[in-house]
Backbone as JSON Lines, residues from 0, in Angstrom:
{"i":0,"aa":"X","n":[-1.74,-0.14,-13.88],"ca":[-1.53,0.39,-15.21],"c":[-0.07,0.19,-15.57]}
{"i":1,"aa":"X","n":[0.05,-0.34,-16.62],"ca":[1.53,-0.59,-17.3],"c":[1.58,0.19,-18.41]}
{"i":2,"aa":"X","n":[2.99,0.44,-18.42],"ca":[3.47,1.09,-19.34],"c":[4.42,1.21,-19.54]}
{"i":3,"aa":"X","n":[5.92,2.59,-19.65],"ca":[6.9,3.05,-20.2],"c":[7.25,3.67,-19.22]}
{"i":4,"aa":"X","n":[8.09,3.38,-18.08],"ca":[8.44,3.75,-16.92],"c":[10.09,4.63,-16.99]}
{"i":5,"aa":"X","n":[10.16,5.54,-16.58],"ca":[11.4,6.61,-16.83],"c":[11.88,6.51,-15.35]}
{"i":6,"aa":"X","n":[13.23,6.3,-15.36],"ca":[13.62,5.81,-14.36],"c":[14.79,6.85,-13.84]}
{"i":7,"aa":"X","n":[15.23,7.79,-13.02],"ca":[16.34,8.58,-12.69],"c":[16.71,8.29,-11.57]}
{"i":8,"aa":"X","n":[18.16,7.99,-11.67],"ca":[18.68,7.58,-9.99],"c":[19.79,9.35,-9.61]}
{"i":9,"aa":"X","n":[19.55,9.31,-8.19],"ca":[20.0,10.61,-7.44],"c":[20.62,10.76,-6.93]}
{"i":10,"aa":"X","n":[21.95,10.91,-6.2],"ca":[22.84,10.76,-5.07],"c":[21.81,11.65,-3.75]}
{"i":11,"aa":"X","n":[21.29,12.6,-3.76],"ca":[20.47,13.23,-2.76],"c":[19.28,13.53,-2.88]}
{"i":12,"aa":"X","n":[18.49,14.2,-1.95],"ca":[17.31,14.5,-1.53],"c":[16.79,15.52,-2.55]}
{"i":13,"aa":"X","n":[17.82,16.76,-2.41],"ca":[17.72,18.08,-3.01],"c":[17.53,17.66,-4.61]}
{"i":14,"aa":"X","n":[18.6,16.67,-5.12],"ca":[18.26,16.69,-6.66],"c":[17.08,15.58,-6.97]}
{"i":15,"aa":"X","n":[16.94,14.97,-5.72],"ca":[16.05,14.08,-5.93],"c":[14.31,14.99,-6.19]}
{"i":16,"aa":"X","n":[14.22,15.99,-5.29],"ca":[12.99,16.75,-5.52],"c":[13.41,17.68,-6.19]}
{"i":17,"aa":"X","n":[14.36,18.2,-6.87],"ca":[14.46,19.06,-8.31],"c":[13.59,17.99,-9.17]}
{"i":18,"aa":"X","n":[13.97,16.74,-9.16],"ca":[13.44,16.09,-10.41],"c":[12.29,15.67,-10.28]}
{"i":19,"aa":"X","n":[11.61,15.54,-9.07],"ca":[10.23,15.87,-8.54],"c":[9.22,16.74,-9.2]}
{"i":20,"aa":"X","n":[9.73,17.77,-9.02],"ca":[9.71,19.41,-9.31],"c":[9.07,19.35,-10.75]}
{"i":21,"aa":"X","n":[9.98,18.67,-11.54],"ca":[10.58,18.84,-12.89],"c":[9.62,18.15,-13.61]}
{"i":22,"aa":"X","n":[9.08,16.39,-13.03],"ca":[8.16,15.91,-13.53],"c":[6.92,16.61,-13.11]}
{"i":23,"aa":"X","n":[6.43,17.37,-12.03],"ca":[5.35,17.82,-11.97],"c":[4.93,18.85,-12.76]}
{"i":24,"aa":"X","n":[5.92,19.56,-13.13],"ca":[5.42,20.8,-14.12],"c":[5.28,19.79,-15.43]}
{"i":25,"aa":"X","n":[5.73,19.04,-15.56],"ca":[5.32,18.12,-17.19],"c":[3.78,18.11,-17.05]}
{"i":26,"aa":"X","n":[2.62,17.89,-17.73],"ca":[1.56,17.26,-17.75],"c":[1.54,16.26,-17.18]}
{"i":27,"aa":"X","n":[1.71,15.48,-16.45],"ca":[1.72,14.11,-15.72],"c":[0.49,14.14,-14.78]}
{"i":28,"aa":"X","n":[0.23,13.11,-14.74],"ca":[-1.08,12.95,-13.2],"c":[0.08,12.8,-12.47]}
{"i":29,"aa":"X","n":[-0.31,12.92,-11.07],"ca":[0.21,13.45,-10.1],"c":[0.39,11.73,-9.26]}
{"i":30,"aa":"X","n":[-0.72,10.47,-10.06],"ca":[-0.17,8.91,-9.52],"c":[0.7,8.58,-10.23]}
{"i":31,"aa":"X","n":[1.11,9.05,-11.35],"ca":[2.17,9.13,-11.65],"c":[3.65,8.96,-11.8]}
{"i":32,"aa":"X","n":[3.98,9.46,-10.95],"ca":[5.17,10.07,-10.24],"c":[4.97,9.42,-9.1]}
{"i":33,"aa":"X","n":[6.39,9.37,-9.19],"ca":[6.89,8.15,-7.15],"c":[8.11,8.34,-7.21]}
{"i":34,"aa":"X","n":[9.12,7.58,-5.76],"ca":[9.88,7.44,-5.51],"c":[10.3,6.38,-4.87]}
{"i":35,"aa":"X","n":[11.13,5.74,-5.36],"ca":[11.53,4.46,-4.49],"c":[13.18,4.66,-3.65]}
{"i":36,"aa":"X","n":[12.98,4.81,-2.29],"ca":[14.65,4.93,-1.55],"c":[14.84,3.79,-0.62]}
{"i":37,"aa":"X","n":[15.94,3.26,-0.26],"ca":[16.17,2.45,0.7],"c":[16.03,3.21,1.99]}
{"i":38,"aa":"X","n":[15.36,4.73,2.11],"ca":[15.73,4.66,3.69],"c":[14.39,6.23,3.47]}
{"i":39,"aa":"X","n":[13.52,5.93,4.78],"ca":[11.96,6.92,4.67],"c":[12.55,8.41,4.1]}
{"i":40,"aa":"X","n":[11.6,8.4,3.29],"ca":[12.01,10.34,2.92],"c":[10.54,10.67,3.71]}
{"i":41,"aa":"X","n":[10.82,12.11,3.96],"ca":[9.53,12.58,4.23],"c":[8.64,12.92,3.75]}
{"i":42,"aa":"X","n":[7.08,13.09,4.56],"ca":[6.34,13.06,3.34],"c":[6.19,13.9,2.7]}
{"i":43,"aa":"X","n":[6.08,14.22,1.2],"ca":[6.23,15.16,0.09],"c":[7.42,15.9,-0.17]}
{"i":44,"aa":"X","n":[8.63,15.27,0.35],"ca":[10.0,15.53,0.21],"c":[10.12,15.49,-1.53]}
{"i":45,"aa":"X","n":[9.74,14.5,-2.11],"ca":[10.05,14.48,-3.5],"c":[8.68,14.23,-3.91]}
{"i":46,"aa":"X","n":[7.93,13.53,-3.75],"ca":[6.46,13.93,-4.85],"c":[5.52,13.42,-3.68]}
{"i":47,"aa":"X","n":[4.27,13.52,-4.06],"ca":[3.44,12.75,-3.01],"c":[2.32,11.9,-3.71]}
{"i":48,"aa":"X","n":[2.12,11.16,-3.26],"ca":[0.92,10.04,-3.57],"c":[-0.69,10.59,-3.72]}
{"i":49,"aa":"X","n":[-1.12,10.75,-4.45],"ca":[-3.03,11.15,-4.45],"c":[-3.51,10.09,-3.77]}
{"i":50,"aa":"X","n":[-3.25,8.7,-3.71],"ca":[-4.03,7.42,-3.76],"c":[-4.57,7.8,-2.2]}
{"i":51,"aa":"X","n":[-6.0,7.02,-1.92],"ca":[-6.09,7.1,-0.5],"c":[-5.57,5.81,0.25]}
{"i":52,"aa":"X","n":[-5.48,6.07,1.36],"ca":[-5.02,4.74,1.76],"c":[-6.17,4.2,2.52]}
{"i":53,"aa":"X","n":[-6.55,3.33,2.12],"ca":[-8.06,2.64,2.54],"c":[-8.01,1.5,3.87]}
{"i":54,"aa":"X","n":[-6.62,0.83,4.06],"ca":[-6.26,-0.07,5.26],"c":[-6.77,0.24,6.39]}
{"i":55,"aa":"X","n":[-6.74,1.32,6.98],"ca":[-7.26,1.09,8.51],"c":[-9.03,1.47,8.09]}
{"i":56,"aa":"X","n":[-9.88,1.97,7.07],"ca":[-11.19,1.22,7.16],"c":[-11.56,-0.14,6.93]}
{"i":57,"aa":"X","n":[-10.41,-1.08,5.91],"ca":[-10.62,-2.3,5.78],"c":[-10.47,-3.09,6.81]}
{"i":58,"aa":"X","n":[-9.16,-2.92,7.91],"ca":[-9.23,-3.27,9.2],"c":[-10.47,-3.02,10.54]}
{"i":59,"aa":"X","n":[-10.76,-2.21,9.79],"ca":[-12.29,-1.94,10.83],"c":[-13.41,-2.74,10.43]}
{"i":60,"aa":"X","n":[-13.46,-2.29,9.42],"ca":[-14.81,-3.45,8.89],"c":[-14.48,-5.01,9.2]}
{"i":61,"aa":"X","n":[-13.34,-5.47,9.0],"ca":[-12.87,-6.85,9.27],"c":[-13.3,-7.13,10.67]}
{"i":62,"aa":"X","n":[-12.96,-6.2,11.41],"ca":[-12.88,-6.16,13.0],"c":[-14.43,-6.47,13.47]}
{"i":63,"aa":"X","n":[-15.27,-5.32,12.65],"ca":[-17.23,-5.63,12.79],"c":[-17.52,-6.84,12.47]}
{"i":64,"aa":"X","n":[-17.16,-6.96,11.39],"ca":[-17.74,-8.24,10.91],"c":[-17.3,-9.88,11.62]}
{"i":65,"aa":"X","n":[-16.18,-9.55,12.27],"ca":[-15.47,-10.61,13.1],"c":[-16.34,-10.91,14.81]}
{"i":66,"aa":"X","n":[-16.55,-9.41,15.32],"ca":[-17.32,-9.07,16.3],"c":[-18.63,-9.88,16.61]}
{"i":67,"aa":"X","n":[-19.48,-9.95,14.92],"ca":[-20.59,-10.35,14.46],"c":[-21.0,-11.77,14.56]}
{"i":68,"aa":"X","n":[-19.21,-12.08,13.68],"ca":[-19.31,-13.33,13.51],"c":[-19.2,-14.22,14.68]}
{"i":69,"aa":"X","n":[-18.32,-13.65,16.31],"ca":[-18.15,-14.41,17.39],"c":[-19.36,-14.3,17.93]}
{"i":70,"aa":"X","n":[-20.01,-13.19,18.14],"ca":[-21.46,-12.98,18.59],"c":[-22.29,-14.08,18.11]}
{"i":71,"aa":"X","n":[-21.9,-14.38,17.01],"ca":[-23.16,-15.47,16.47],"c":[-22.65,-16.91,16.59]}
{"i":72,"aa":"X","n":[-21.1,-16.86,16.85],"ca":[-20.81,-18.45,17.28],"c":[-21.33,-18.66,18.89]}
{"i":73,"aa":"X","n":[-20.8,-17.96,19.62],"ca":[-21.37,-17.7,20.87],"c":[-22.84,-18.25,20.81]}
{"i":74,"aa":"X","n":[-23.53,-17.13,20.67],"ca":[-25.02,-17.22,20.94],"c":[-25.31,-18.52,20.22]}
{"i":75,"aa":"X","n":[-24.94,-19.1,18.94],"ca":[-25.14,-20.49,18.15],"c":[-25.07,-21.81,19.35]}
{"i":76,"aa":"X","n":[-23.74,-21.24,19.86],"ca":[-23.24,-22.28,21.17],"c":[-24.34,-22.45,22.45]}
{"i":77,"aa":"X","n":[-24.81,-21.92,22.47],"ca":[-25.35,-21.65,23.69],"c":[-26.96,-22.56,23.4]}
{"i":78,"aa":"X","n":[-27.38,-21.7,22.18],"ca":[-28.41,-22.41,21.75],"c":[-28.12,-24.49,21.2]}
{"i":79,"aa":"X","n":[-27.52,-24.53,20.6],"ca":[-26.83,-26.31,20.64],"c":[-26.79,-26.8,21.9]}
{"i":80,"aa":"X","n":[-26.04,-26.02,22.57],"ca":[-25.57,-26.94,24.53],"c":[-26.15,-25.74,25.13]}
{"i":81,"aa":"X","n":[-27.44,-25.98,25.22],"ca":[-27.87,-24.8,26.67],"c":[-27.2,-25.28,28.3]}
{"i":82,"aa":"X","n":[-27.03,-24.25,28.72],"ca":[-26.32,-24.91,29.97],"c":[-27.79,-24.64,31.01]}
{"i":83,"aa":"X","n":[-28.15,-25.69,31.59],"ca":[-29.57,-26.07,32.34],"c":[-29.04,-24.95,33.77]}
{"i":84,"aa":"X","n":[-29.98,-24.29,34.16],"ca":[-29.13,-23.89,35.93],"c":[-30.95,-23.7,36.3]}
{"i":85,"aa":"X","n":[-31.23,-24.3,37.34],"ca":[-32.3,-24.3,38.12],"c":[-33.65,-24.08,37.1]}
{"i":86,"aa":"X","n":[-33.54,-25.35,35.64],"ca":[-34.44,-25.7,35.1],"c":[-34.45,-24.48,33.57]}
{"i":87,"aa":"X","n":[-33.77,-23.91,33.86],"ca":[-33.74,-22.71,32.96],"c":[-32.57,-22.89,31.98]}
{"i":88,"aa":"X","n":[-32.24,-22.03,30.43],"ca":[-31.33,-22.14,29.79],"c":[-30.88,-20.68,30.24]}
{"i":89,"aa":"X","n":[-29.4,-20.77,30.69],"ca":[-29.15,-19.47,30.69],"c":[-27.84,-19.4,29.52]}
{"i":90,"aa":"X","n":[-27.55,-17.51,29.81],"ca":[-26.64,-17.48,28.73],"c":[-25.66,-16.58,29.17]}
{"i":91,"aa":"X","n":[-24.76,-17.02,29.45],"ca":[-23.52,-16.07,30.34],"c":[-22.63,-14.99,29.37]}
{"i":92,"aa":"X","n":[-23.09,-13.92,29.69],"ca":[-22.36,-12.86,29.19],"c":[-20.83,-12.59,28.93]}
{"i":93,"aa":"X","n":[-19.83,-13.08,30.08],"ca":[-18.52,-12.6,30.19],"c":[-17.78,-13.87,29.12]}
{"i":94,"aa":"X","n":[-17.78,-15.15,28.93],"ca":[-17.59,-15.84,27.93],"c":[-17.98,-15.24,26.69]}
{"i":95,"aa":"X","n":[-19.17,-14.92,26.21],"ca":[-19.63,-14.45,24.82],"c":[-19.08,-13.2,24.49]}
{"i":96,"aa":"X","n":[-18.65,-12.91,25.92],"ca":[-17.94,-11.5,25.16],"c":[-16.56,-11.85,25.12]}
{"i":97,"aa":"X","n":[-16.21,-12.82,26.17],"ca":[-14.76,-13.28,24.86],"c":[-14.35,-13.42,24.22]}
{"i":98,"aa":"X","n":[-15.37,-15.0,23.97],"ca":[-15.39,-15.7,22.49],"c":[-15.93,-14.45,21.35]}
{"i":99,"aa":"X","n":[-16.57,-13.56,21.68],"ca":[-16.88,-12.26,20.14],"c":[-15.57,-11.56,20.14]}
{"i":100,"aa":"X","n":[-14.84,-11.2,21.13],"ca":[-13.81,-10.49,20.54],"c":[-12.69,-11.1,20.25]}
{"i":101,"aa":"X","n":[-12.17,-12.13,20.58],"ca":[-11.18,-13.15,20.09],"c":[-11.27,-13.2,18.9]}
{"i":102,"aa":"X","n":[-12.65,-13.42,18.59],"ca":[-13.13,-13.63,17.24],"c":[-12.82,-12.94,16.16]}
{"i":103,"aa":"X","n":[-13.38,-11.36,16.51],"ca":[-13.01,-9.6,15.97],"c":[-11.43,-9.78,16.04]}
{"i":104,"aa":"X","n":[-11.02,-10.03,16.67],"ca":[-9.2,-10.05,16.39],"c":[-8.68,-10.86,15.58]}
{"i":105,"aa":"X","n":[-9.12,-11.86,15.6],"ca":[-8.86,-13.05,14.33],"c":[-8.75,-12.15,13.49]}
{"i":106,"aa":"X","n":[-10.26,-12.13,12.96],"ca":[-10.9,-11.35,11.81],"c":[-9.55,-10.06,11.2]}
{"i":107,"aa":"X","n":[-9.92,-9.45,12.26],"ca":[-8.66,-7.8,12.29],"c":[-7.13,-8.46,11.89]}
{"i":108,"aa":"X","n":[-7.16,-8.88,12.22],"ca":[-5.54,-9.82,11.88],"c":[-4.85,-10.31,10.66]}
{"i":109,"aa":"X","n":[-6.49,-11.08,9.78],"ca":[-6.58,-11.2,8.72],"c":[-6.42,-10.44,8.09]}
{"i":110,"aa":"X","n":[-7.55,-9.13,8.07],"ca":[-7.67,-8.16,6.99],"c":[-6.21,-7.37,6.88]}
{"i":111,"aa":"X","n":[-5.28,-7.49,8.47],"ca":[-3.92,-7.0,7.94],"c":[-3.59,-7.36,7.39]}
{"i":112,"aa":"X","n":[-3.56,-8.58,7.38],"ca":[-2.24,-9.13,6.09],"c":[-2.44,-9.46,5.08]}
{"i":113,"aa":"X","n":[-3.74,-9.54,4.73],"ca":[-4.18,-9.78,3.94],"c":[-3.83,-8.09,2.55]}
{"i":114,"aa":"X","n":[-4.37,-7.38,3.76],"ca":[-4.66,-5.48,3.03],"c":[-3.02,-5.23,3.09]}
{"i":115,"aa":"X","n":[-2.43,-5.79,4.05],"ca":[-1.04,-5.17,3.38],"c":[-0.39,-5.59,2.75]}
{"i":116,"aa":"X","n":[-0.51,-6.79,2.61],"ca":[0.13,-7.55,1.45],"c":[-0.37,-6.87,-0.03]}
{"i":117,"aa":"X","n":[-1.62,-6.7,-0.47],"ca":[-2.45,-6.01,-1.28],"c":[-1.84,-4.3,-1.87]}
{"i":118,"aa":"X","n":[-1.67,-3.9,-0.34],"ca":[-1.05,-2.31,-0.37],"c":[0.29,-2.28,-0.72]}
{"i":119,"aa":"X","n":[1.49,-3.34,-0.45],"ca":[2.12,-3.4,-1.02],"c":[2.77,-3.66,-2.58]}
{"i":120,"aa":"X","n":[1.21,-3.88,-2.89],"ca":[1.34,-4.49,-4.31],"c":[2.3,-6.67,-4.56]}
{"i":121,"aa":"X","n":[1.73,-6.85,-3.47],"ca":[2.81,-8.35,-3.23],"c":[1.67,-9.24,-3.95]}
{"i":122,"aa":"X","n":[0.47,-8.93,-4.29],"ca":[-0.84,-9.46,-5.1],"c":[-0.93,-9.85,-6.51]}
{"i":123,"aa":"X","n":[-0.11,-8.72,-7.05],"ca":[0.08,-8.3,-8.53],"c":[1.38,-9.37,-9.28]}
{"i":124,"aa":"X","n":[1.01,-9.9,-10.3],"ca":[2.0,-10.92,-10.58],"c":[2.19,-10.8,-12.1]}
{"i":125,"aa":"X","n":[1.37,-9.83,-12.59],"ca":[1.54,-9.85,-14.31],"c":[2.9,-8.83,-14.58]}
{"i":126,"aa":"X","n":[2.11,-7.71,-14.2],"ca":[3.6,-6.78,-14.71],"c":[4.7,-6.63,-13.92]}
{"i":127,"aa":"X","n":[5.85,-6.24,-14.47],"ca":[7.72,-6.38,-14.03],"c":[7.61,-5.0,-13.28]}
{"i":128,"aa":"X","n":[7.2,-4.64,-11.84],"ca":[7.72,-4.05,-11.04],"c":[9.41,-3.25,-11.06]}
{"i":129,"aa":"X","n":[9.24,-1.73,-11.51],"ca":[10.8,-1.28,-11.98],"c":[11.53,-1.43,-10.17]}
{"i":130,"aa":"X","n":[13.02,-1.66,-10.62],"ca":[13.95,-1.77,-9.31],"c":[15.0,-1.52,-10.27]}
{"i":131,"aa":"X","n":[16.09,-0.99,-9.27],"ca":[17.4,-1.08,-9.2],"c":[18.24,-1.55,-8.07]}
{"i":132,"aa":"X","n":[18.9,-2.16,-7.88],"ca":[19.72,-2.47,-7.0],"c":[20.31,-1.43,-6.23]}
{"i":133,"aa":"X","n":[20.67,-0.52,-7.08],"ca":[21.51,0.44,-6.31],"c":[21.01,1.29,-5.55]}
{"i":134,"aa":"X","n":[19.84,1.66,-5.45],"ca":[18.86,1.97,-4.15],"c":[19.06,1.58,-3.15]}
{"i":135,"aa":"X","n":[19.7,0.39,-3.02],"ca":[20.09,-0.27,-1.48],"c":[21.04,0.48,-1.28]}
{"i":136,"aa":"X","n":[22.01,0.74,-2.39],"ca":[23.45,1.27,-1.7],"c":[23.19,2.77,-1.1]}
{"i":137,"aa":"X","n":[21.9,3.53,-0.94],"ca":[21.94,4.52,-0.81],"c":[21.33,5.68,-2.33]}
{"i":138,"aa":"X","n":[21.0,5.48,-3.26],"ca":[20.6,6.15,-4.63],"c":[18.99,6.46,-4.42]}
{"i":139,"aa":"X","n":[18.44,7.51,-4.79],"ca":[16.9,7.46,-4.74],"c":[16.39,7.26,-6.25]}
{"i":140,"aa":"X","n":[15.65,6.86,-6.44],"ca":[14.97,6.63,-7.68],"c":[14.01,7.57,-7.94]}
{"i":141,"aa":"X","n":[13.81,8.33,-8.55],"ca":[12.64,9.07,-9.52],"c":[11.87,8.64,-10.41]}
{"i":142,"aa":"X","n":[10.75,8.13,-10.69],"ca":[10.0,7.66,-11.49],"c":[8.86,7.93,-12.3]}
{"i":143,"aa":"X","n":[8.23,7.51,-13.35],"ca":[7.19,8.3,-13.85],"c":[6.73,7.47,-14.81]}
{"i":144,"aa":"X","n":[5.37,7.46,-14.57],"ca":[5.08,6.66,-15.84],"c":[4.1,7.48,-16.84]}
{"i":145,"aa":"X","n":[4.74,7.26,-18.26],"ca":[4.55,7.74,-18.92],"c":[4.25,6.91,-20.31]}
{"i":146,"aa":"X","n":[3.6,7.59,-21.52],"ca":[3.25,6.95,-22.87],"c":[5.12,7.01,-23.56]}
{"i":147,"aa":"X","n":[4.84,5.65,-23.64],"ca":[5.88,6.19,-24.98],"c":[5.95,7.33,-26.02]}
{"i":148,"aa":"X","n":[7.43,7.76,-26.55],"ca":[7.41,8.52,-27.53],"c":[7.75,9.75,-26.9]}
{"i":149,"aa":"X","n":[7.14,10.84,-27.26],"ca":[7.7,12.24,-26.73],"c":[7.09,12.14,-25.26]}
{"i":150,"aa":"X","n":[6.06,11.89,-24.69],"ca":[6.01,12.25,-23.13],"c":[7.21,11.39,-22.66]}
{"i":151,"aa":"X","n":[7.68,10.37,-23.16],"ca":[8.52,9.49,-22.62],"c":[10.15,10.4,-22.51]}
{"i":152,"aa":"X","n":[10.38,11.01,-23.77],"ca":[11.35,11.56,-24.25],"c":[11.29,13.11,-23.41]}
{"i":153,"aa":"X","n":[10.24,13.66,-22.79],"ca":[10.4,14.9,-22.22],"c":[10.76,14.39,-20.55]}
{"i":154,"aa":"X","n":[10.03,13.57,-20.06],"ca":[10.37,12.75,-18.72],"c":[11.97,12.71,-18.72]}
{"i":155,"aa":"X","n":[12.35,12.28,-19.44],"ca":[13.92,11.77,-19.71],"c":[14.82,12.84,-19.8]}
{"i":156,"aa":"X","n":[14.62,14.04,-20.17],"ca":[15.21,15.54,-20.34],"c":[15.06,15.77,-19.13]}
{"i":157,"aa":"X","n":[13.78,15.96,-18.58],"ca":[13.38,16.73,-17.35],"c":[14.52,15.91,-15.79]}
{"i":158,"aa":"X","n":[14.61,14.76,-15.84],"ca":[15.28,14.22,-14.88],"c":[16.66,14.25,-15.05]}
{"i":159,"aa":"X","n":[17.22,14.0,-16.27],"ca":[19.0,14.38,-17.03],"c":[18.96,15.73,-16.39]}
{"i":160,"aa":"X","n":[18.12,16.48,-16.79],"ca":[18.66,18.45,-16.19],"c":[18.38,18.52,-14.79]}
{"i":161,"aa":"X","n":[17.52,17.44,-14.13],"ca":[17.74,17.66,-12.69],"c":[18.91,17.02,-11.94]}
{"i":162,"aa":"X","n":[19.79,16.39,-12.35],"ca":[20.8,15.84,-11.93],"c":[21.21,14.18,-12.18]}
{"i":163,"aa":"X","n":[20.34,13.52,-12.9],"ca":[20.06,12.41,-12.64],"c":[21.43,11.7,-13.11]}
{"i":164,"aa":"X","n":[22.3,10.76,-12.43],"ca":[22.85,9.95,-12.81],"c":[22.86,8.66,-13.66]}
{"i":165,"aa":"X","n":[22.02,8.39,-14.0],"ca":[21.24,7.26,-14.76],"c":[20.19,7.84,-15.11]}
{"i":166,"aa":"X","n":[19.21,7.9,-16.14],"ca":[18.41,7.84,-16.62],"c":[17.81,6.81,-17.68]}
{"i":167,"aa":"X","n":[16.6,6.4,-17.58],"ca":[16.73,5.03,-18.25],"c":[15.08,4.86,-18.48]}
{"i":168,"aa":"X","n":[14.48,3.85,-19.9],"ca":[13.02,4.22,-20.03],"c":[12.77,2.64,-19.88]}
{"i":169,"aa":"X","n":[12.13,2.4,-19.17],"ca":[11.78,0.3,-19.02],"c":[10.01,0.04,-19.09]}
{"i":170,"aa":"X","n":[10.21,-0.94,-19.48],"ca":[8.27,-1.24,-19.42],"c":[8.22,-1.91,-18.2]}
{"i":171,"aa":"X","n":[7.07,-1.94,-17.12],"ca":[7.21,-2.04,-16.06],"c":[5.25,-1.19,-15.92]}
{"i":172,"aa":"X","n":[5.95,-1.19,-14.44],"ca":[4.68,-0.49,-14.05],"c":[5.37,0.1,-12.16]}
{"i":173,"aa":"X","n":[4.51,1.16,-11.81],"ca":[5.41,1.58,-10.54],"c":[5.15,0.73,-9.23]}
């Protein structure tokens, strides 16, 4: 979702979750609101995320379905080149269970980078992602996305009275 992104930079933690604080009592949804810092805050130090994080079931399912898929190259193999032993086709277990989980790890491997690349948002190529530079130097960012106009204009009060050193309204998306 794009929109009208309100942007407050912080020298600390404390004014950083005043302005936390400040956007949550606004009407805002609660995806909303974020924070971008150069260095981990803890969690719900300044706002917290609703979203679920879905990666380690997508890594699982990748992992089954990989499992599945070596199981069936295996057993495919076996059936193409039967290996003959005293007139019989047999089918050796400790290989097929290699070749299936080699397989499941492939698979699992993929869906990481694939899902975190995704979770990072590194997928998304239409809308201008808000940044500041000065986040590296140490600044936390407060953010919010909001409609233009007065929700835009109360966002912008609410972070100025929490301390904000910059305050600033950009189209973007978080």
């Amino acid at each position: 979702m794009s929109g009208v992104v309100v942007i407050g930079l912080f020298d600390g933690v404390e004014k950083a979750a005043r302005a936390g604080k400040a956007l949550r009592s606004l009407p805002l949804p609660a995806g909303n609101i974020t924070t971008i810092s150069g260095v981990p805050l803890p969690d719900g130090a300044v706002c917290e995320d609703p979203r679920p994080i879905r990666f380690p079931r997508v890594v699982i399912a990748a992992w089954f379905v990989g499992a599945l898929a070596g199981l069936g190259l295996a057993l495919a193999t076996y059936l193409l080149y039967p290996l003959i032993t005293a007139g019989k086709a047999i089918v050796s277990i400790p290989p097929t269970l290699i070749v299936t989980y080699e397989i499941a790890m492939l698979f699992a491997l993929m869906a990481t980078l694939i899902a975190g690349a995704l979770e990072m948002g590194l997928g998304r190529f239409k809308a201008r992602k808000v940044h500041d530079p000065r986040i590296h130097e140490g600044k936390i960012a407060v953010c919010a996305l909001v409609e233009p106009g007065d929700q835009a204009r109360r966002a912008a009060g609410a972070l100025t009275e929490a301390g904000g050193t910059e305050v600033r309204a950009e189209e973007g998306e978080l």
